[in-house]
N, C-alpha and C positions, 0 to 999 in steps of 0.2 A: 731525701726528697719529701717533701710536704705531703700531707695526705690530702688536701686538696690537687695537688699535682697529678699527684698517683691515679685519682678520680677521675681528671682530667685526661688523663692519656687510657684509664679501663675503659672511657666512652670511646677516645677514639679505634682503641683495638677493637671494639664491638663491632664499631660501623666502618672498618678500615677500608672496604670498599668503596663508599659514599665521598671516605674521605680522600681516597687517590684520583677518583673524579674529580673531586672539587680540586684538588691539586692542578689536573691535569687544565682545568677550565681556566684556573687561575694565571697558569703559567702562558695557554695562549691570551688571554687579554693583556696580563703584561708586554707578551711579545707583541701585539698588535699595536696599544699606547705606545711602547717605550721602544723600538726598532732599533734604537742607535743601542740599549742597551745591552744588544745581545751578543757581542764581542767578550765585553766582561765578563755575562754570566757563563761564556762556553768557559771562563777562566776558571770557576767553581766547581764545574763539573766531576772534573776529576777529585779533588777533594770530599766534595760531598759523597761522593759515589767508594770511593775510599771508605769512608767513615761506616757508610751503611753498610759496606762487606764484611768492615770488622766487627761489628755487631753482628750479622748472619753468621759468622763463623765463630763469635763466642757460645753461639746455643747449641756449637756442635763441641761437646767435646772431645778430647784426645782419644778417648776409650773407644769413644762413640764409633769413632772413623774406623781402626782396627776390628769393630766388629760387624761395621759394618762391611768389610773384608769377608767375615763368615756367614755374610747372608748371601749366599751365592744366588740360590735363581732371584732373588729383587736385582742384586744391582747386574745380572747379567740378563736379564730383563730390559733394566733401565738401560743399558749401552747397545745393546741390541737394536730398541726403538729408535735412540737419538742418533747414534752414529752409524748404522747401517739401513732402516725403514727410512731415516727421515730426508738424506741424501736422495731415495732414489723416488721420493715425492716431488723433491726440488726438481731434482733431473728432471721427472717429467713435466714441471712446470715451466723447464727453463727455456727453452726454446721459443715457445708465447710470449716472455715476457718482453718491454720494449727492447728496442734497440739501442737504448742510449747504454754506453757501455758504463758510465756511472750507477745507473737504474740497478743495472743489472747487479753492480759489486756490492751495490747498499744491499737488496735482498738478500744476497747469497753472504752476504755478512753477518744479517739479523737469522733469517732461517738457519743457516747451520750450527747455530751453537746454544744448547740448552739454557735454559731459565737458571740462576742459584737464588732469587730474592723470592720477589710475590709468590714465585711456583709453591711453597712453600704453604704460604698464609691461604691460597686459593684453594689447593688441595685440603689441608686442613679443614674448609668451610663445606666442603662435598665428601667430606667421610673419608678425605686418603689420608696413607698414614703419612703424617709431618716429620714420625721422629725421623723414618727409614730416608726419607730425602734430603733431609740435615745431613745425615749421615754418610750421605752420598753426594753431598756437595760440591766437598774440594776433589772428589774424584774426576767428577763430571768438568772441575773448572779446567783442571789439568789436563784432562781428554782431550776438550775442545780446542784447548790453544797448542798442543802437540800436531791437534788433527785440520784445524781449519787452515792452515796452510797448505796441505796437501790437497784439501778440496778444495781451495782454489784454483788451487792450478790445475786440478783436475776440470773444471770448467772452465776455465776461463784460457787454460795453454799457456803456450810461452810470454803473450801478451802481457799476464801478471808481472813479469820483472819490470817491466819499464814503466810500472803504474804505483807497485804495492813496495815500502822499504820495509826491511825486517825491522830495522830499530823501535818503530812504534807497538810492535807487535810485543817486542823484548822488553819492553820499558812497562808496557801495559801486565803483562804477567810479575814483573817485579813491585810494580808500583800498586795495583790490585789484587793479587791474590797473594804473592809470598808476603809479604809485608804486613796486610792485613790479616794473615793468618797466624803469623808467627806472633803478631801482637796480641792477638786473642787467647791463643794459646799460654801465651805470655800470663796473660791476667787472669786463665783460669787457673794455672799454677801459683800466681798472687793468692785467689782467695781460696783454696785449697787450706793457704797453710795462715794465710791473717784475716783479721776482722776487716780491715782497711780494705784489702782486696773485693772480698766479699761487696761492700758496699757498692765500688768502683764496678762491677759487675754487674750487678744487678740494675744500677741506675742508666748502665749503658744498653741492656737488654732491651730497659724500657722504652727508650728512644727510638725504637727499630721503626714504629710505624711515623713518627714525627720526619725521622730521618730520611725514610722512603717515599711520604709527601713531598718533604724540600728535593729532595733530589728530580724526582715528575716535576716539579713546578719548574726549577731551573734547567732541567733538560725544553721540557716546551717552549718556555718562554727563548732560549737561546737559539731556537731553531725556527719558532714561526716567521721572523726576517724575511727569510732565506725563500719561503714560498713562492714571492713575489713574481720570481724568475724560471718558475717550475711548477708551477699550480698543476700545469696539466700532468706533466708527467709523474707527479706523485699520485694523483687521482687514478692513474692509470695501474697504480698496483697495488691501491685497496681492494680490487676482487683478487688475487692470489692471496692475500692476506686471509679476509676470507674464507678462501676456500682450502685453504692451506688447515685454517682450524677444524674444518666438516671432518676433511681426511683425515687430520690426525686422533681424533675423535673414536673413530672406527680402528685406523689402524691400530695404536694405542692396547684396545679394547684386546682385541686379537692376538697382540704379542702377550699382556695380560695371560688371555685364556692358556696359549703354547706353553709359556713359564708354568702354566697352574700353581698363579698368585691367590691369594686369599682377598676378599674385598677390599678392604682399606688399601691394600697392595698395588693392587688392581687400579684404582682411581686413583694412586698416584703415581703411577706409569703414564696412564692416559693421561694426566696434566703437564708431566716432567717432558714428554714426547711434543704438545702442544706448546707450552710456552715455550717462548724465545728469549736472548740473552742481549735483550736490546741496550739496556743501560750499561753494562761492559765492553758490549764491543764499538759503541759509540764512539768511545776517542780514537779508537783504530778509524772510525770514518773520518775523525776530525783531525786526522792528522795527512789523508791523502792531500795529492795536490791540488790547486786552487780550482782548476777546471771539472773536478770530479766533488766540489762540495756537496753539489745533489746529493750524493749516495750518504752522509749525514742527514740530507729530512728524511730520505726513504726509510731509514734506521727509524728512527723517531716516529712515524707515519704507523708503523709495523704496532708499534708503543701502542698509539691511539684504538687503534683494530683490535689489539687483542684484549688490552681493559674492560673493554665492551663484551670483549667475546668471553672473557675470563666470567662474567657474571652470570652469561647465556650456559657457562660451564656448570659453576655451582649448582644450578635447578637442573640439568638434563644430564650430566655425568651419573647421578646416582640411579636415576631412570636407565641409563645403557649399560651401565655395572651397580645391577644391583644388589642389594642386601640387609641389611639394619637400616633399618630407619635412622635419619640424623636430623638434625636441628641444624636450618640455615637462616643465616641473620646477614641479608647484605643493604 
């Protein structure tokens, strides 16, 4: 890679926030010009989104994972907040939320299942530790797609069969996590032992934030369409989205304290608990049936809320767990 390239992508990691906004701006004006477009670009999605997990997962490596295994109070910390506090925030949201039984499968699709990308890069810019959520990644991938079946049907009852098919769920674990993991894996064993590899590594690492642009841009753009016909009822579960980030916030904070985490620790529980894993479980929405497409913007919708709120994080996380002073550049 050129060293003007390299240049070009240190600016964008600087300002990586600025620039997943401009993504996210970019992809609703596309969708709003280009409408017939958005068929197509749902075709990329999975691809794109593919590619940016295999880069997420080459910054973890193998070692990493295993040890992260021996960091017991973080990641029993971290599974603590997502899969048992954050179900029963939902629960108590769930009942308020509309009636439309799509509405509802979108939320409870995005809210139940933890962040693995930005979570990452976000917590890093508020003083959490990066390396320990790397680390805790493919744990967290594998929780959730074990566990999000069972809390659907915990909400939702017997009704789920006749709405939700396993195969999209199987396909999307194969096709995003194993696949992409194993590849990564793959290529840190490459450059372990060659120069080639090394290279191939390194050039992919750098891509992460270009990658996870393009991915926001074609996820929005492939989903603004689809408003036309739901405006109101997506509008209608931006305040749970919302208020979904206050409490986890707090809550977060608190399981923190219980673990008696060390700072860095601390602020990355409280963001791992807050963000959601909207651009993975999106093809699980885009794969229900025709009459429940809503619950694909609702997914997406969640995206817009928390980008914003991810920023409101970085300046006020380190104010509610505080400690060293850090340096924020959004």
């Amino acid at each position: 890679m050129s060293q003007e390239s390299q240049g070009l992508v240190g600016r964008m990691e600087h300002h990586q926030v600025a620039v997943y906004l401009g993504a996210m701006a970019g992809g609703a004006a596309l969708g709003w010009a280009l409408p017939a477009a958005g068929p197509g670009l749902e075709q990329v999605i999975n691809p794109v989104l593919g590619a940016l997990l295999y880069v997420t997962f080459l910054q973890v490596p193998a070692t990493e994972l295993v040890r992260s295994l021996r960091d017991g109070r973080f990641l029993s910390a971290t599974m603590a907040v997502n899969f048992a506090v954050v179900p029963l925030v939902v629960g108590a949201m769930f009942a308020f939320l509309p009636d439309d039984q799509a509405v509802r499968l979108g939320v409870l699709l995005v809210l139940l299942c933890p962040c693995v990308d930005y979570v990452i890069v976000f917590s890093g810019l508020a003083g959490g530790s990066s390396r320990r959520l790397l680390a805790a990644t493919p744990l967290l991938l594998i929780a959730q797609m074990l566990l999000l079946p069972l809390f659907l049907f915990l909400f939702m009852g017997s009704d789920l069969a006749d709405i939700v098919e396993v195969g999209p769920f199987l396909e999307a674990f194969l096709f995003l996590i194993v696949i992409p993991l194993a590849l990564a894996w793959a290529t840190q064993a490459w450059a372990a032992h060659k120069p080639e590899g090394k290279t191939v590594s390194s050039a992919a690492t750098m891509a992460m934030v270009p990658l996870m642009a393009a991915t926001l841009l074609v996820v929005v753009a492939s989903q603004i369409p689809k408003l036309d016909d739901s405006l109101t009822d997506v509008v209608a579960v931006v305040p749970f989205y919302a208020l979904f980030l206050v409490v986890m916030a707090f809550a977060g904070g608190a399981v923190a304290r219980v673990f008696r985490l060390d700072t860095p620790a601390s602020r990355a529980v409280v963001f791992t608990g807050a963000t959601r894993n909207s651009l993975v479980v999106l093809p699980l929405a885009l794969a229900l049936p025709e009459g429940l497409a809503i619950a694909a913007v609702v997914v997406v919708t969640q995206t817009l809320v928390e980008v914003l709120g991810m920023v409101a994080y970085v300046h006020l996380i380190p104010l509610l767990v505080p400690g060293e002073k850090t340096s924020v550049s959004v």
